[in-house]
C-alpha positions as CSV (number, residue, x, y, z in Angstrom):
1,X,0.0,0.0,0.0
2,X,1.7,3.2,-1.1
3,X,2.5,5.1,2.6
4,X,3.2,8.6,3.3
5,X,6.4,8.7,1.0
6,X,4.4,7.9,-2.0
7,X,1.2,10.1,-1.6
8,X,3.7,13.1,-1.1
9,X,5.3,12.2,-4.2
10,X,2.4,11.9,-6.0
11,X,1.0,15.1,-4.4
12,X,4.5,16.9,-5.4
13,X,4.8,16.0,-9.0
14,X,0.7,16.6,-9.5
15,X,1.3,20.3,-8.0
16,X,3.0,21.3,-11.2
17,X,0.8,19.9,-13.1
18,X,-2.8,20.2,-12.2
19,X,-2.8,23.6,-10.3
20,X,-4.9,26.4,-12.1
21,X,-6.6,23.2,-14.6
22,X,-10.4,23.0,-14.2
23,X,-12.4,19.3,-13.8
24,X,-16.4,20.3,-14.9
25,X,-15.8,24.2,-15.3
26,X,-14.7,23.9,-11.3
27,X,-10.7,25.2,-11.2
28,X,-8.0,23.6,-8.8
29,X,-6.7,25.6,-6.1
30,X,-4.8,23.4,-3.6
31,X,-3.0,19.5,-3.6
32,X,-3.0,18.5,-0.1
33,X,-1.9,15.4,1.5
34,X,-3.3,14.0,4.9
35,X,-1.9,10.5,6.3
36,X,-2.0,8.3,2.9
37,X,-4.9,10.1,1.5
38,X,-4.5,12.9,-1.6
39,X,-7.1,15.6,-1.3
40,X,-7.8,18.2,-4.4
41,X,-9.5,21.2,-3.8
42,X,-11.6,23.3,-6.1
43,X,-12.4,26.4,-5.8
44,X,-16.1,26.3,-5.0
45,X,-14.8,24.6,-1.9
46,X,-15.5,21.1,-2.5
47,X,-12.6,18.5,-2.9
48,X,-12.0,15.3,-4.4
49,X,-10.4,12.9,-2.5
50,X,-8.4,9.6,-3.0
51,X,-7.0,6.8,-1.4
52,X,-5.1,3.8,-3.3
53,X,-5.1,1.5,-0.9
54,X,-2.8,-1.7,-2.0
55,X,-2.6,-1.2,-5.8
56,X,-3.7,2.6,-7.0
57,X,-2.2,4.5,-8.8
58,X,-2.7,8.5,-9.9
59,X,-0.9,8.9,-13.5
60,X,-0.5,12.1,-15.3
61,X,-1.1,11.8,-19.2
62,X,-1.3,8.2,-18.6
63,X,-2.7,5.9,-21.0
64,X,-5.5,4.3,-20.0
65,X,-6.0,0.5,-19.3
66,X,-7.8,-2.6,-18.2
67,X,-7.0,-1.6,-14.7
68,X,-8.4,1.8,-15.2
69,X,-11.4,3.4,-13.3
70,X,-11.6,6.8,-13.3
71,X,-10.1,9.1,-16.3
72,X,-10.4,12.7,-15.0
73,X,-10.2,15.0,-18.0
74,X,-8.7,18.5,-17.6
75,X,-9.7,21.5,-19.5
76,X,-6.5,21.9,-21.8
77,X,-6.9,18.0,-23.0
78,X,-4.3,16.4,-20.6
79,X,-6.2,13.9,-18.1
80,X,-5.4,12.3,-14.8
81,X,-5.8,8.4,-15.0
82,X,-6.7,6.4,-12.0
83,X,-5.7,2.7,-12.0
84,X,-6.3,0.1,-9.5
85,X,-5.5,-3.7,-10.1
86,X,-7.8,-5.1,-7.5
87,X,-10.0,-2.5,-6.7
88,X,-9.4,-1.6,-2.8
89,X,-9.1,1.7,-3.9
90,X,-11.2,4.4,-4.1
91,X,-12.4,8.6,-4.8
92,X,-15.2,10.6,-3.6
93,X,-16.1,14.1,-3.8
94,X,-16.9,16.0,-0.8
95,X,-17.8,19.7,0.4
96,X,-15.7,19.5,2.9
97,X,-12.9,17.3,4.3
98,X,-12.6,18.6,8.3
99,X,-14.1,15.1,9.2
100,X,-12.4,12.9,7.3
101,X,-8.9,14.4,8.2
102,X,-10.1,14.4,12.1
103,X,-10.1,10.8,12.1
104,X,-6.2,11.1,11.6
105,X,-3.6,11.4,14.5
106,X,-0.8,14.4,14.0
107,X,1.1,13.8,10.8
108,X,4.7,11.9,11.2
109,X,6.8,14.7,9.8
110,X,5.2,17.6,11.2
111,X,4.8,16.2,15.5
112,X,7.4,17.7,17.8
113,X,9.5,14.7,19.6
114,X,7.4,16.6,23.5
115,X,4.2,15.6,21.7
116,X,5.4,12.1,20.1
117,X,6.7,11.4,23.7
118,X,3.8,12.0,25.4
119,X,1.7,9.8,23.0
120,X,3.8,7.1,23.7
121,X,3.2,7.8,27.2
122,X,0.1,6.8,27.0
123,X,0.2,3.7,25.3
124,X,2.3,1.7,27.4
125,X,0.6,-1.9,26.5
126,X,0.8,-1.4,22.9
127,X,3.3,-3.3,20.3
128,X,5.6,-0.9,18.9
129,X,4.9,-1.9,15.4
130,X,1.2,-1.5,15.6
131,X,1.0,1.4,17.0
132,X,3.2,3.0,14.4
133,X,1.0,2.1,11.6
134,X,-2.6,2.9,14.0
135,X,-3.2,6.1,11.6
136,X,-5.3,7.5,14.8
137,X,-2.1,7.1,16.6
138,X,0.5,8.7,14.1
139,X,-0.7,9.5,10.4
140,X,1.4,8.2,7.2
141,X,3.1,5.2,8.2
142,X,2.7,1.9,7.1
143,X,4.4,-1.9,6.8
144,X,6.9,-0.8,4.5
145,X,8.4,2.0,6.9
146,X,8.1,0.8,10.4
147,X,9.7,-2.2,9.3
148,X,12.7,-0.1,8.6
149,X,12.5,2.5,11.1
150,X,12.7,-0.3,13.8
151,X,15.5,-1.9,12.3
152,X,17.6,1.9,12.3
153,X,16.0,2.5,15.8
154,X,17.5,-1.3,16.6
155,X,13.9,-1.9,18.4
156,X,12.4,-5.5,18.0
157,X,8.3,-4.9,16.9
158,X,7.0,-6.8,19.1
159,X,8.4,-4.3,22.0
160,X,5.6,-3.1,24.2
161,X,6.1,0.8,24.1
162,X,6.0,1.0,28.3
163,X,9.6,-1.0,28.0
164,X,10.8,1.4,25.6
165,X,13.3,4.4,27.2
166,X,13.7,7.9,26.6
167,X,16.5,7.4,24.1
168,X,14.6,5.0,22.1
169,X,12.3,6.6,21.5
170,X,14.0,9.4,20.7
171,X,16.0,7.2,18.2
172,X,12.3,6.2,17.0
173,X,11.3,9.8,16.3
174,X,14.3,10.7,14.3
175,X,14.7,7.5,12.4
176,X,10.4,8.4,11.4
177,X,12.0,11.5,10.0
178,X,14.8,10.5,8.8
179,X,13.7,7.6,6.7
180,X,10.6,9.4,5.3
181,X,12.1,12.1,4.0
182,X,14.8,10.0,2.5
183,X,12.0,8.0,0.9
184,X,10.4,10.7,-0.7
185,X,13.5,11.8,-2.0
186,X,13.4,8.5,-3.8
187,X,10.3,9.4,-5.1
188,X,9.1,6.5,-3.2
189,X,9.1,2.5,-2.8
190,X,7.9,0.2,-5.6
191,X,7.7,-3.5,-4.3
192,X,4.4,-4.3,-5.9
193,X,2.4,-1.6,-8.2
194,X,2.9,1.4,-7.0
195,X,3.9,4.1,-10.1
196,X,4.6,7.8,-9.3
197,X,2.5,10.3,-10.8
198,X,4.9,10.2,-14.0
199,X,4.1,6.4,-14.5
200,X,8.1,5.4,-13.0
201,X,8.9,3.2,-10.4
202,X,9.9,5.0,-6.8
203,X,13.8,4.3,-6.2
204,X,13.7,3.9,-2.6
205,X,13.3,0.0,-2.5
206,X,16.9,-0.4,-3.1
207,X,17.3,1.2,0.4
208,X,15.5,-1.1,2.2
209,X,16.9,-2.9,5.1
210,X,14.7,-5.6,6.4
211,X,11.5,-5.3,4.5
212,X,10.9,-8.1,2.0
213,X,14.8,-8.7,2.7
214,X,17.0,-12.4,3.2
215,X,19.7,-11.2,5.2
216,X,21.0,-8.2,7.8
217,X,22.8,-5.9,6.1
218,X,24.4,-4.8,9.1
219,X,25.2,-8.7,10.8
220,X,24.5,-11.2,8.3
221,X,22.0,-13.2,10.7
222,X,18.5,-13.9,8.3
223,X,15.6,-11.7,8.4
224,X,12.8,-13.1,10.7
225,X,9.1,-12.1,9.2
226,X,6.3,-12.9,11.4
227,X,2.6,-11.6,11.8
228,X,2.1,-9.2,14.6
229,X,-1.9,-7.9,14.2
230,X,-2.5,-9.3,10.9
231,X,0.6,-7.7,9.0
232,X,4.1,-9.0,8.1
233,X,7.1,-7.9,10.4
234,X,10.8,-8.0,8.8
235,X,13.3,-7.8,11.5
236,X,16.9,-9.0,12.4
237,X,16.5,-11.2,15.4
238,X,20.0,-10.2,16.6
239,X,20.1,-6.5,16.0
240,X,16.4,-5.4,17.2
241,X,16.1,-6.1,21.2
């Protein structure tokens, strides 16, 4: 499922693109992203909002296919195709988007580390890698990169935060911004189908430490991958405590 790296790519190269284009006479005024959701805004106020789930993808000029769902045709003739292989996917229109962005918890690259602390605070029972993805918790994150923040924060996933001590969790919080940002400068990881907005694979995957990985890249030992709440955990037994 494309995560925060590859909505904000999406959302970046889009910018340039749609900005000042009209959909139905209405004219774009705004690209936002919330968590892993995309959110156009017209300027009558009302927005169209997506969310790919596990296979869409938002393509710029693309040409359509038999995964196709949605063509969105722009005034000048260029068009925004929406593809989605199996259909988990999906776009609405709205007049406003205040209640669908409240169900989100503070976005991972914009919380301080007082407030990230003191959410973790709170938590004490919960598995570290759960809670990570828990968009109500902290909004953006998925399998792909709490996999591999863990594995730079050295923390096993099955940790129960309340175990966890200031400096790990310090060492969580920067490895959340550090990896993220290095992501998107990647334009993203493409493991499965995700496509940046310009129909090319994300380069990030080549990065990747742990997820969908054989071996440590740090010790050697093999990559464990078990299921903690329904999703797959990559870890290195011996490096993540």
């Amino acid at each position: 499922m494309p995560e925060l790296p590859e909505v904000e790519t999406i959302r970046r190269q889009l910018y340039k693109k749609i900005i000042g284009k009209r959909i139905d006479s209405r004219k774009i005024v705004g690209l936002r992203r919330r968590a892993k959701i995309l959110i156009i805004d017209f300027d009558d106020s009302s927005s169209l909002i997506f969310h790919l789930k596990l296979t869409g993808q938002l393509i710029f000029n693309g040409k359509p296919s038999q995964h196709t769902r949605k063509v969105f045709n722009f005034d000048d003739g260029s068009q925004l195709i929406f593809n989605d292989a199996r259909k988990f996917g999906w776009w609405k229109e709205v007049k406003e988007t205040k209640k669908i962005e409240e169900e989100f918890g503070p976005e991972a690259l914009e919380i301080d580390f007082k407030t990230f602390k003191e959410l973790f605070r709170k938590r004490p029972n919960s598995k570290i890698k759960p809670l990570l993805m828990d968009q109500k918790f902290i909004a953006g994150i998925g399998n792909i990169y709490s996999d591999e923040i863990l594995f730079a924060s050295k923390v096993h996933p099955l940790r129960l935060v309340g175990t966890l001590d200031e400096k790990e969790i310090e060492k969580i919080y920067q490895n959340i911004k550090k990896i993220l940002k290095k992501a998107i400068k990647y334009r993203g990881s493409s493991v499965e189908y995700y496509l940046d907005a310009c129909g090319q694979k994300g380069e990030y995957a080549k990065y990747h430490k742990v997820y969908q990985q054989k071996n440590c890249h740090q010790c050697g030992t093999r990559i464990n991958r078990i299921k903690i709440a329904g999703r797959s955990a990559h870890f290195c037994p011996a490096c993540q405590k």
